[in-house]
C-alpha positions in Angstrom: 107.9 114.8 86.6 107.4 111.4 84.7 107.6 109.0 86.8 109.3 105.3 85.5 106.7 102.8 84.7 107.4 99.0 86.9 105.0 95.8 86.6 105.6 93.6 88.8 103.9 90.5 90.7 104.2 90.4 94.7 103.5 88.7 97.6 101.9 90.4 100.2 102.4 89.1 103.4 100.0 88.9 105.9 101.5 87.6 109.8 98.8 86.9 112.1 99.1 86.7 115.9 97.5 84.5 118.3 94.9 87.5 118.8 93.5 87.4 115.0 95.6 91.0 114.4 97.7 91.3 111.4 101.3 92.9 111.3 101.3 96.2 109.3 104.5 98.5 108.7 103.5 102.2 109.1 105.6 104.3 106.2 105.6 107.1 104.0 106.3 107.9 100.0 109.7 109.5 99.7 108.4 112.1 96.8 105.5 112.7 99.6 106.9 112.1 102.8 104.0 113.7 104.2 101.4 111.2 102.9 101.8 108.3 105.4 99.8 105.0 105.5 99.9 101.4 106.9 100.9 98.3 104.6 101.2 94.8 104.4 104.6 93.3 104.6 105.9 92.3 100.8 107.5 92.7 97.7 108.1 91.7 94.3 108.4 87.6 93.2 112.3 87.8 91.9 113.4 85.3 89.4 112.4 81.5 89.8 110.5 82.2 92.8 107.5 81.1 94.0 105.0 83.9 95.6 105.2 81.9 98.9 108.9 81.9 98.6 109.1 85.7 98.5 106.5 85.8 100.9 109.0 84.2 102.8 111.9 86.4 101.7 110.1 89.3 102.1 108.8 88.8 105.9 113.0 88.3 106.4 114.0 91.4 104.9 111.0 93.7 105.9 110.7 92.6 109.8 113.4 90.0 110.1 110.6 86.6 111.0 112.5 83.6 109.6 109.7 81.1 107.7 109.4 78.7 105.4 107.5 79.0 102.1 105.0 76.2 102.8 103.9 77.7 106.1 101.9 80.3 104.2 98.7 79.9 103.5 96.7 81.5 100.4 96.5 83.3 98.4 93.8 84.6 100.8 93.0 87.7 97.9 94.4 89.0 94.5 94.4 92.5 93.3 95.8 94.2 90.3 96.7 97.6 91.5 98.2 101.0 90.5 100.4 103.4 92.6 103.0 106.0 92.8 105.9 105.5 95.1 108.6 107.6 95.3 110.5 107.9 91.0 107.9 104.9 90.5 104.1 104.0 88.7 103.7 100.6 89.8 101.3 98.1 87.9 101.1 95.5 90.7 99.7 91.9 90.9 99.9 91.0 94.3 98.7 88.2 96.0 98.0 87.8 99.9 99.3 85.3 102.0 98.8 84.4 105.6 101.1 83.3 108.3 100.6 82.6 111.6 102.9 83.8 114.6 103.3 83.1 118.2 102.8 85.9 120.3 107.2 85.5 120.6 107.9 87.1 117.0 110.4 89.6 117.9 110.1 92.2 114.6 113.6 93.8 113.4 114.3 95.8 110.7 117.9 95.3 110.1 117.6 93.6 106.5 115.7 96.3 105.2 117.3 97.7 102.4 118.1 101.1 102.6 115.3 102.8 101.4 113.0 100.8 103.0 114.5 101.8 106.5 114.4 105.2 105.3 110.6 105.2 104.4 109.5 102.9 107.6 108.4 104.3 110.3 107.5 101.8 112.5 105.2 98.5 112.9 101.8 97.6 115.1 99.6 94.8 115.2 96.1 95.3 114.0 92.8 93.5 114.7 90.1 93.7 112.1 87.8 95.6 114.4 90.6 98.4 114.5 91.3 98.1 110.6 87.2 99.1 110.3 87.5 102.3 112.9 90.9 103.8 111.8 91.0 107.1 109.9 94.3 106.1 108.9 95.0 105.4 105.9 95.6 101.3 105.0 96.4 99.3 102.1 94.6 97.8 101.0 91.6 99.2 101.8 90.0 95.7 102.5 92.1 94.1 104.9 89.5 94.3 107.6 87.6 91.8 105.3 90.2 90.0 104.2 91.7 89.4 107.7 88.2 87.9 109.1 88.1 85.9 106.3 91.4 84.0 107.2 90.9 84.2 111.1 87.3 82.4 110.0 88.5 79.6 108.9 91.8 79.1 111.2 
């Protein structure tokens, strides 16, 4: 099957708690809903946004965290990267921006749209010594490094 060609530019959205460990969503590709894999909160820049405004669109809808766009911090790392996903061959620039969140952020997935509640299984918090021992698969494949970078610095 020929799958439809997208470009787009995203934010990828990176919460981090008091304990240095980043919010992942665990899902699955609906065309291989046996391939499951953690990933960063984030989505596509739509029309006359900024990236840290659908950064901050995108942490609503995907785990319902109400923020502003100049809490973000970043971009923390920029990738140009290619992936199937369900009828879909992305071409994705996306850019990584970090947030942090008190230890009170109560995640929801109620805004999801529908085929993101479909295709989300569930959410955990992840520390950068985890990210380096997991089997699991994660994406990107350095966000151990990336996530010590930011909690370096903070």
């Amino acid at each position: 099957m020929t799958k439809i060609p997208l470009r787009r530019f995203t934010a990828r959205v990176l919460p981090i708690d008091e304990h240095d460990r980043v919010l992942l969503l665990h899902g699955l590709d609906p065309a291989q809903p046996e391939r499951r894999f953690w990933f960063t909160i984030g989505g596509a820049r739509e029309d006359g946004e900024t990236l840290q405004e659908a950064a901050a669109r995108e942490l609503y809808e995907e785990v319902g965290v109400q923020a502003r766009a100049e809490e973000f911090t970043g971009p923390h790392a920029e990738a140009l990267v290619e992936f199937e996903w369900g009828d879909y061959a992305f071409t994705q620039d996306q850019a990584f921006f970090a947030i942090r969140l008190g230890g009170q952020a109560k995640v929801s997935f109620e805004h999801m749209e529908q085929i993101e509640k479909d295709t989300t299984l569930g959410h955990r918090w992840w520390s950068a010594e985890e990210l380096e021992a997991t089997d699991e698969t994660v994406f990107p494949e350095d966000l151990a490094v990336i996530l010590r970078k930011i909690t370096a610095v903070e």
